[in-house]
C-alpha positions in Angstrom: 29.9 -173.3 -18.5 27.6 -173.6 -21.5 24.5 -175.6 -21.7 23.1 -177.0 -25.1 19.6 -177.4 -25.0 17.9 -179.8 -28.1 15.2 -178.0 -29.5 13.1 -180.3 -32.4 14.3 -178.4 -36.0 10.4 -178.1 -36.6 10.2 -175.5 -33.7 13.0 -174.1 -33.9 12.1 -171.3 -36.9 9.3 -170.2 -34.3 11.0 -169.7 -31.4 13.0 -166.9 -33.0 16.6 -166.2 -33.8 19.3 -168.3 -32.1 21.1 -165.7 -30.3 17.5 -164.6 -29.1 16.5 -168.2 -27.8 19.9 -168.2 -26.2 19.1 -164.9 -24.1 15.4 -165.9 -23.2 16.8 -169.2 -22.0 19.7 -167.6 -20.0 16.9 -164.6 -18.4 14.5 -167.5 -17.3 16.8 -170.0 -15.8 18.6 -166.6 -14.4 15.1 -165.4 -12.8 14.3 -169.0 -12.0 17.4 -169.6 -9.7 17.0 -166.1 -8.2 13.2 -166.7 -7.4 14.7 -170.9 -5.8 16.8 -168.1 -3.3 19.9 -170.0 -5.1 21.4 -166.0 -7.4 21.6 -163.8 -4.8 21.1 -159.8 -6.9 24.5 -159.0 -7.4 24.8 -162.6 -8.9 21.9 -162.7 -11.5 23.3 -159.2 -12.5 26.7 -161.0 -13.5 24.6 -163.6 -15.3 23.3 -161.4 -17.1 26.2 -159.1 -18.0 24.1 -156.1 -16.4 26.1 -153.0 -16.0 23.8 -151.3 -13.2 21.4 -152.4 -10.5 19.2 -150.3 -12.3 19.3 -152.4 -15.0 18.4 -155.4 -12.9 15.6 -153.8 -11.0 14.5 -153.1 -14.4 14.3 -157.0 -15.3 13.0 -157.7 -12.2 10.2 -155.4 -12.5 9.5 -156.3 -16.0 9.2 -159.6 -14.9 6.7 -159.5 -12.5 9.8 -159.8 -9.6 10.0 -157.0 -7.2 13.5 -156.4 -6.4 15.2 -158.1 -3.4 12.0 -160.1 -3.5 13.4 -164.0 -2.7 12.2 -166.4 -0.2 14.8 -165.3 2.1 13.9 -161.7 1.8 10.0 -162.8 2.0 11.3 -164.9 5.8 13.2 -161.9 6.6 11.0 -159.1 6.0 7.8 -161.5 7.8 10.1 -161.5 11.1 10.8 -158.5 11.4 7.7 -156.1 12.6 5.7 -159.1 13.1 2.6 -158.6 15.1 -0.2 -160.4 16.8 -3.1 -158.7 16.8 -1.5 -155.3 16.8 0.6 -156.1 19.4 4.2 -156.5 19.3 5.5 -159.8 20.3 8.6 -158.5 22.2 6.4 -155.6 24.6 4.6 -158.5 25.3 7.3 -160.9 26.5 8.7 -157.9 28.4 5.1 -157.5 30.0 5.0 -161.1 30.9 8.4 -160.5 32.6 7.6 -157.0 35.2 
């Protein structure tokens, strides 16, 4: 798929190169959909034409995105070790139970 995008010929000169513009565009909206939970890593990586996950984790760090850091992985990552107070949920349920 290709997307035009209609940029006013004043601005144009200042936002750089074409091909440029065209790669900035592609990174943001890339990051953008990753960030929405909509790329999943190995996707945005594709998008990009990234060879390694290096790479990628590079990007990601470069632009302020830790890597695997989605609102999935932010949901997943609360569950799991989640405690109140110190205490772990699931001791206490078993507690509740003797």
């Amino acid at each position: 798929m290709n997307v035009t995008l209609p940029i006013p010929d004043d601005l144009a000169p200042r936002l750089g190169a074409p091909g440029d513009v065209s790669r900035r565009a592609l990174e943001a909206f890339g990051l953008a959909e990753y960030q929405a939970g909509r790329l999943t890593g190995p996707d945005l990586r594709r998008l990009l034409g990234f060879a390694t996950e290096v790479q990628l984790d590079q990007f990601l760090t470069a632009h302020g995105q830790a890597p695997g850091d989605t609102p999935v992985a932010r949901i997943l990552a609360f569950r799991v070790g989640k405690r109140l107070g110190g205490l772990d949920p699931a001791a206490l349920i078993r507690e509740g139970r003797r």
